[in-house]
N, C-alpha and C positions, 0 to 999 in steps of 0.2 A: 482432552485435558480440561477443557473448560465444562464438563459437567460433573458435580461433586458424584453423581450415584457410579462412578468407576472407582471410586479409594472405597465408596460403602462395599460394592462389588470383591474387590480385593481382601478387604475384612474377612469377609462372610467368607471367603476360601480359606486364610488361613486359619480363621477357626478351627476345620476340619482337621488339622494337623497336617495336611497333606506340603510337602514341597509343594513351592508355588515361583513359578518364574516367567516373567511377564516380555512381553514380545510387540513393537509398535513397528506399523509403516512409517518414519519419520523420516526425513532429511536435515540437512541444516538449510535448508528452506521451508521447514516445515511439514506439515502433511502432503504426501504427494502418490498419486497413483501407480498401479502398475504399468504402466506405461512413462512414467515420469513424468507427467503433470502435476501442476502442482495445483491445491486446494485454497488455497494462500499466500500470502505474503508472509516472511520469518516470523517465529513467534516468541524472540526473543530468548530469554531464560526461565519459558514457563516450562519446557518439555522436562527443562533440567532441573527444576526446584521441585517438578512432581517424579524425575528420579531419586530425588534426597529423600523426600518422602515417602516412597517405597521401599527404602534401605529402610527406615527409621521405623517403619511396620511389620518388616521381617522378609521380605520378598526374596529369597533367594538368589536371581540374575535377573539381568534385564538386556536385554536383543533386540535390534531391528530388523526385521524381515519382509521377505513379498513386496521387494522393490528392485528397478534397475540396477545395475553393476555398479554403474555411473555415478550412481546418486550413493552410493557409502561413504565415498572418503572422507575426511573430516567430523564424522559421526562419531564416533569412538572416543576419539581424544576429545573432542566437545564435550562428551557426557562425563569422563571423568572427572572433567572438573566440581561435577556435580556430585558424585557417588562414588564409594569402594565397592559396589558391586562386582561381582563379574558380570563382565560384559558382554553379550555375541553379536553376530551376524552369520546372516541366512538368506544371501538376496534367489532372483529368478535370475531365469536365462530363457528368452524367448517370453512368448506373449500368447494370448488367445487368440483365436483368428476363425468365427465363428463358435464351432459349438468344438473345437478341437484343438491343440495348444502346437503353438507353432514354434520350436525349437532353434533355438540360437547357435546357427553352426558355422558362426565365427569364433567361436569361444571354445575351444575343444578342451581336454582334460587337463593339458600340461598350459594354458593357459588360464585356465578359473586356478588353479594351483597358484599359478604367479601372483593372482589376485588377492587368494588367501594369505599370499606372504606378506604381501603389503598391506592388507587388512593386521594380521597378527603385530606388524611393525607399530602401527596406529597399539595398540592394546587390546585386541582381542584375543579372547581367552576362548571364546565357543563359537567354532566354525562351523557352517555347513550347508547347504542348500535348500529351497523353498520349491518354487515349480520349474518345472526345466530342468533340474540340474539332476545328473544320473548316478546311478554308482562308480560309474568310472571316474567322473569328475569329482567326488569325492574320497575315491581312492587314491586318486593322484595329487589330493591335498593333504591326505593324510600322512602319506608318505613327506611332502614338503617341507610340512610344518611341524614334523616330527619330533623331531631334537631344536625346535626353537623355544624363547622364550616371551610373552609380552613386552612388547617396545615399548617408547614415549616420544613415537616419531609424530609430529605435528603437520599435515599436510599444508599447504598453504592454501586461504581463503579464496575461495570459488569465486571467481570473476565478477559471476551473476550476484552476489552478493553486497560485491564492491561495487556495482552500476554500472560497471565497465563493459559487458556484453552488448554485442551490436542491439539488441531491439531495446536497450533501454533508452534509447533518443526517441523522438514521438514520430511516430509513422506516418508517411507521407498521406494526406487526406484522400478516402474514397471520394471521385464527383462524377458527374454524370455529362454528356455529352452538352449540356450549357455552363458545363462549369463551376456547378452548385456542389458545395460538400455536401454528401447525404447520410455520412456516416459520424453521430446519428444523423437521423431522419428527422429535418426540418418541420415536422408534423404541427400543426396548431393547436396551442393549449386549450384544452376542453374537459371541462366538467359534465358530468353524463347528475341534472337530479335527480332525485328519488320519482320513477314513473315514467321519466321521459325513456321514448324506443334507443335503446344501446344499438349503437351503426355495427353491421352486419358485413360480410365478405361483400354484399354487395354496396354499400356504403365506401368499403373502401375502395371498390373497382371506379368506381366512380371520380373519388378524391382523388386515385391515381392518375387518371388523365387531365382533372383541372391542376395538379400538382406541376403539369408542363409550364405553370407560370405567367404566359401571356393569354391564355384565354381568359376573358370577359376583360381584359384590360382596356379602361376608359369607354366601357356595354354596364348597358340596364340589364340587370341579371336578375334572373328568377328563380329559387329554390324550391320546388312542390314537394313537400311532406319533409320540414328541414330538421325535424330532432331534436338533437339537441345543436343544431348548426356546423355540422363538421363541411360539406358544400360550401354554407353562406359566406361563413368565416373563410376556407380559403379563394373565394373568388374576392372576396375583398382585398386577399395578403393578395392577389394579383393584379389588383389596382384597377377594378369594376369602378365605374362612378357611384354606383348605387347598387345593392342588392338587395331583393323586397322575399323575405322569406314567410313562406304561406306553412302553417300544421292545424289540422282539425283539432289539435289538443295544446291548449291556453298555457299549459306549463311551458309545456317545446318550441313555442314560440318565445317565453320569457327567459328559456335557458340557451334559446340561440344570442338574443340580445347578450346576453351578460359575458356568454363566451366573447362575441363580436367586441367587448370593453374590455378583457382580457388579453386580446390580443391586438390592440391601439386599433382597432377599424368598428369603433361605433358607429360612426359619423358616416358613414357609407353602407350602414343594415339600417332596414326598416322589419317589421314585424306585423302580422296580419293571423287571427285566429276564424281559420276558413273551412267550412264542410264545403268540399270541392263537389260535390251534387248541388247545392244550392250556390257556385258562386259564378256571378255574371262577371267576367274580365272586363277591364274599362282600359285598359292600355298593353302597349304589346314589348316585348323582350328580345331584346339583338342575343341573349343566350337565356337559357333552361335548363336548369340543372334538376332529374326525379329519379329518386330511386322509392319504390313505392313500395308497401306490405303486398305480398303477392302469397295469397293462400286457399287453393282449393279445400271447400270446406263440406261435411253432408250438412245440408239445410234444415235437416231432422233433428241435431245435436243443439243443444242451449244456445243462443248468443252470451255472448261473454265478450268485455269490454266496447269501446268507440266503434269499430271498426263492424258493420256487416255482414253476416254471412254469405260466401257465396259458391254456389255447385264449382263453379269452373276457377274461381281463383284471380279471376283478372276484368271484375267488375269496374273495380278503382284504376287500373291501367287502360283499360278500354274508353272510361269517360274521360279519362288525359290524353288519350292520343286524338278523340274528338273534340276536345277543346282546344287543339293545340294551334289550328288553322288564323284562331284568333287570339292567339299569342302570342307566335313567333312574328317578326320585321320581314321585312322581303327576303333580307339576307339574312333572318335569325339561323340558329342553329340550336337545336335542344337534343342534349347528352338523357339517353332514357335505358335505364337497367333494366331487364328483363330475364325472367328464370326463364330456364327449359322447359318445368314441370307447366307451362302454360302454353307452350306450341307461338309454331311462324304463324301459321296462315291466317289465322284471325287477326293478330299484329299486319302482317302485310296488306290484308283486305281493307283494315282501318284507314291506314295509310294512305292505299291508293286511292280513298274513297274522299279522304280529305287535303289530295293533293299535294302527298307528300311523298318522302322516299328517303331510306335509312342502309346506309350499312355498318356492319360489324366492322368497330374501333379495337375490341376488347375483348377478351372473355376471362373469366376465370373462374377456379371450381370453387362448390358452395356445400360443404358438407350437410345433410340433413340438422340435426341436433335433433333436440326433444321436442320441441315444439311443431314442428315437420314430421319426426314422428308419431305425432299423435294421431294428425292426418295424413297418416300412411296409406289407408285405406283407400280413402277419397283422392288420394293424388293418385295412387295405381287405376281408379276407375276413370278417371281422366284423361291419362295414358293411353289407355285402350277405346277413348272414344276420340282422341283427336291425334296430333303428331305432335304432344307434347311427350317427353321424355325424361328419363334423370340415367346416371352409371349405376354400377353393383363394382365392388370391389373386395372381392372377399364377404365379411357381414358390414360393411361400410356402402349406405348410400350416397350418392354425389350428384347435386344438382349441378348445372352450366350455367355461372351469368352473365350474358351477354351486356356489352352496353352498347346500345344503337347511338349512331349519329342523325337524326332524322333534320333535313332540310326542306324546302320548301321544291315540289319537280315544278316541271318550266309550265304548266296549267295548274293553280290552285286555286279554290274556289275559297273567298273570303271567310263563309261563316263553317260554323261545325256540319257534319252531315246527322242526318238524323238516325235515332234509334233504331236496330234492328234486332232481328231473333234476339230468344233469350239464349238459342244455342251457342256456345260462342269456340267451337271444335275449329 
């Protein structure tokens, strides 16, 4: 009703000279599905002023159809307040249920009759059925309604109307095993600028586990590769003394700041614009928060943007888990996301080599997108050189991302270990 091109629509048919009578899914709740839900809240006396309006262009009758049983009554007599038209209805019985319509056989023919009576009572003038409903069940309203005449019986106002139905009081809050309402989702307000990397499934795997609340509470925390700050910020909202968030790219560190002002926890982010190949750490982190670009790439193909090419995908993961030995505290612990399409064993060999050890906190799946599928190619050649893997689901690919918990094991050797093969399977 709210777009004018259905009265231009309407025109343009009576033009033709043809009878023209018009037919709406409506309720006195307004628009509402075959199933009875509804699209809306009431929509007042617009349904009914673009009845008058119909009268007034010539339209023949006007009906409502292809809705619940339930949802008729008070329909009728509403609308004539609005219009001399004749009136009908036409609802269903029964619903879709797949690709096949599933029949309502509580309603048999001597009851949708009963229906139609009480419909006819309200002032309808044009009975009859939409989906579901058979010829028996119109034969047995025919017979009904036979020698009756339109009523000006007035239903009384639908409960749901008046506020009175049990769910219009406010619904007891979803919270989670500390307590926390999460319905919505306490999420930290952030702006994504123009450039900065938009946080990815594995971004949020991430955020999901610092979102526990007490981790990094009153810990030096460190975010490697922080975006636009969706990490920094919330290890701040969990009451870190300090959080010093590192990105190779100058904006993402300025758009983690302004989020961190956003959300009253300036005063506990610092900022640092760091190519993590050139940077010497000069102090270490009781937590770590990385979720890192993780992208097998052919080396043949152009570079394009910050970020390096590289065969295997996990050049920038592998120089993080070697520099990690002088990062983490004795008891540090660093949260580190990890795709499938890049394989355990070189993860674990890194690990063991710089005296560390991790286990699976988390996983969750990470649809390709387009950008993944461009290196489709190079990620299947990948696959087939190490025990890196992704799903198939249908024509849907799906990576796994893990987020490791990596700790310090009871022998760690202070500094990074050094460089090895360029193989990295």
């Amino acid at each position: 009703m709210r777009d004018p091109e259905i009265f231009e629509t309407v025109e343009r048919l009576l033009e033709t000279g043809l009878p023209v009578w018009l037919s709406f899914r409506r309720c006195r709740h307004g628009v509402c599905g075959v199933f009875g839900q509804h699209w809306g809240p009431p929509e007042g006396d617009l349904f009914g002023r673009a009845a008058g309006r119909f009268e007034e262009m010539g339209v023949g009758a006007l009906a409502i159809n292809c809705l619940p049983v339930d949802h008729v009554p008070g329909m009728i007599s509403w609308l004539r307040d609005f219009t001399d038209l004749p009136l009908g209805v036409y609802p269903n019985l029964g619903h879709m249920a797949g690709s096949r319509w599933r029949f309502d056989e509580k309603i048999d023919p001597a009851a949708y009759a009963e229906l139609g009576l009480a419909w006819r009572e309200e002032g309808a003038q044009i009975i009859g059925g939409c989906c579901g409903v058979t010829p028996e069940h119109i034969a047995a309203l025919a017979t009904t309604v036979a020698d009756t005449k339109p009523g000006r019986k007035r239903p009384p106002l639908d409960e749901r109307l008046l506020g009175l139905e049990p769910d219009a009081s406010p619904a007891e809050p979803w919270s989670d095993e500390q307590g926390r309402v999460v319905f919505p989702l306490p999420f930290p307000k952030l702006m994504v600028d123009e450039g900065v990397f938009v946080p990815t499934t594995g971004s949020y795997l991430v955020w999901k586990t610092l979102f526990d609340g007490t981790l990094g509470r009153e810990q030096a925390c460190l975010d490697v590769g922080c975006g636009c700050g969706i990490l920094s910020v919330q290890l701040a909202l969990n009451g870190a003394a300090r959080v010093h968030a590192i990105d190779i790219d100058e904006s993402a560190v300025a758009n983690t700041l302004a989020n961190g002002f956003r959300n009253g926890v300036a005063d506990r982010l610092t900022g640092e614009t760091v190519d993590l190949y050139q940077w010497e750490p000069t102090e270490r982190f009781d937590l770590i928060a990385a979720s890192l670009y993780q992208m097998p790439v052919d080396p043949y193909e152009e570079p394009s943007g910050h970020r390096p090419l590289d065969y295997w995908g996990r050049n920038l993961l592998d120089h993080f888990i070697r520099l990690l030995p002088r990062l983490l505290t004795e008891d540090g612990i660093a949260y580190v996301m990890q795709l499938s399409i890049l394989g355990q064993t070189q993860t674990g060999r890194l690990l063991a080599a710089g005296g560390l050890k991790a286990k699976v906190v988390d996983f969750s799946f990470f649809p390709f997108g387009p950008f993944f599928m461009q290196n489709k190619g190079q990620i299947d050649r990948v696959e087939q050189l190490s025990d890196a893997y992704h799903l198939r689901f249908a024509d849907e690919d799906v990576m796994v991302a893990y987020l490791l918990e990596v700790t310090r094991s009871s022998s760690n050797p202070d500094e990074g270990v050094t460089h090895d093969s360029d193989r990295s399977a």
